[in-house]
C-alpha positions in Angstrom: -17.7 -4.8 1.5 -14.8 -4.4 3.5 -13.4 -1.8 6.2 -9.8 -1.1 5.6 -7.5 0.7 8.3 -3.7 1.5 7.1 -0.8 1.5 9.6 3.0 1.9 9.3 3.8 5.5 7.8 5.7 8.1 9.2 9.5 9.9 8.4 12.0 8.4 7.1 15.4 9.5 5.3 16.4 8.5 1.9 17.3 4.9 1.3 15.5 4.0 4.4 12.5 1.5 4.4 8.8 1.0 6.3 6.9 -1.5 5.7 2.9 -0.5 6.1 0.3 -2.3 6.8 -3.3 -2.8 5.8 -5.9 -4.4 7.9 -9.5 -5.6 6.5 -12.7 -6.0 8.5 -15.0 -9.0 8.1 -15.1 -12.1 6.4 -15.0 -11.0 2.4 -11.2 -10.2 2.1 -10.0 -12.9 -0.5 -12.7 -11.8 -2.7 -10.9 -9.0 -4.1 -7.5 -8.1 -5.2 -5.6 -5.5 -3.0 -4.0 -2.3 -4.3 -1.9 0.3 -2.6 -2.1 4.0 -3.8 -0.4 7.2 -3.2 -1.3 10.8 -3.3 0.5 14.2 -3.2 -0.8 17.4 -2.8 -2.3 18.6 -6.1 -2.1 15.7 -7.8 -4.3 12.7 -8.8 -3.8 9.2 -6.8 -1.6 6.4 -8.8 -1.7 3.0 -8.5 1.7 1.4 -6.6 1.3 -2.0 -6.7 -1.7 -4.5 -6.6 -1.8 -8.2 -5.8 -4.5 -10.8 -6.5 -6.9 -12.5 -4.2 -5.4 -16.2 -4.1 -2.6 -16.9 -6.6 -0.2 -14.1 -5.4 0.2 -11.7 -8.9 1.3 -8.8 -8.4 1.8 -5.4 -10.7 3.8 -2.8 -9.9 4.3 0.9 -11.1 7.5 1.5 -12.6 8.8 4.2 -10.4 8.9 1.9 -7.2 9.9 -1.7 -9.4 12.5 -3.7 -7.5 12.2 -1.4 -4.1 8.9 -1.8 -2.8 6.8 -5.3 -2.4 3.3 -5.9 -2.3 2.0 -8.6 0.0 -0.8 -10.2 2.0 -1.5 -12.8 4.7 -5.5 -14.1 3.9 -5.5 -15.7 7.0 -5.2 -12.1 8.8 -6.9 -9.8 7.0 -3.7 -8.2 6.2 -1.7 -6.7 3.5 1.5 -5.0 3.4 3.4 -2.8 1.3 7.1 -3.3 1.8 9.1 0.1 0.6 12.7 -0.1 0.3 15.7 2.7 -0.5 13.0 4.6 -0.3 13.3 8.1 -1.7 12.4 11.7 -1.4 9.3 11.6 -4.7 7.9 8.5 -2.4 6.8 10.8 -0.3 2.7 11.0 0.1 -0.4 9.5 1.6 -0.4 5.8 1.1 -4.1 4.1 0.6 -5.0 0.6 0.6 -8.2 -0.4 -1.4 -10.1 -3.6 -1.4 -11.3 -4.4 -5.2 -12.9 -1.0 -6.6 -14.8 0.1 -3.8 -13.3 0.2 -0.1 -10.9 2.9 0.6 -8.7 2.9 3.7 -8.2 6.1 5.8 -4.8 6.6 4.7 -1.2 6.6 6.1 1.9 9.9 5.4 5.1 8.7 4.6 7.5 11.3 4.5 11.2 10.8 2.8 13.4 13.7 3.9 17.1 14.3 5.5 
């Protein structure tokens, strides 16, 4: 079990990018892939993107394909979320998870002009 804390979000105008970040507790990090989720108001979380513990796979939902990149740095703890031309329906709180079971606390990104 991990403990996840989320960092990066905030407001941003269309096309713009963030890049956020995800930072795991403990020693148990490569055991599990990573995943990064979003959730809007009223409506269930979705998957964004995932990446496997060692060999570096990744998935990614087809609304953010070829403008956002999932990442991670074992030897930190760390994974990121890199979001390019990023637009208005991006908009949400952005969670990290650890396998099936840690959650992180969350982080808004807001895409407005």
């Amino acid at each position: 079990q991990v403990q996840l804390v989320e960092s990066g979000g905030g407001l941003v105008q269309p096309g713009g990018s963030l890049r956020l970040s995800c930072v795991a507790s403990g020693s148990a990090f490569t055991r599990n892939a990573i995943s990064w989720h979003r959730q809007v108001p009223g409506k269930e979380r979705e998957l964004v993107a995932l990446i496997s513990r060692f060999t570096n796979n990744t998935d990614y939902a087809d609304s953010v394909k070829g403008r956002f990149t999932i990442s991670r740095d074992n030897a930190r703890n760390t994974a990121y979320l890199q979001m390019d031309r990023l637009k208005p329906e991006d908009t949400g709180v952005y969670y990290c998870r650890w396998g099936l079971s840690s959650w992180g606390q969350g982080t808004q990104v807001t895409v407005s002009a």
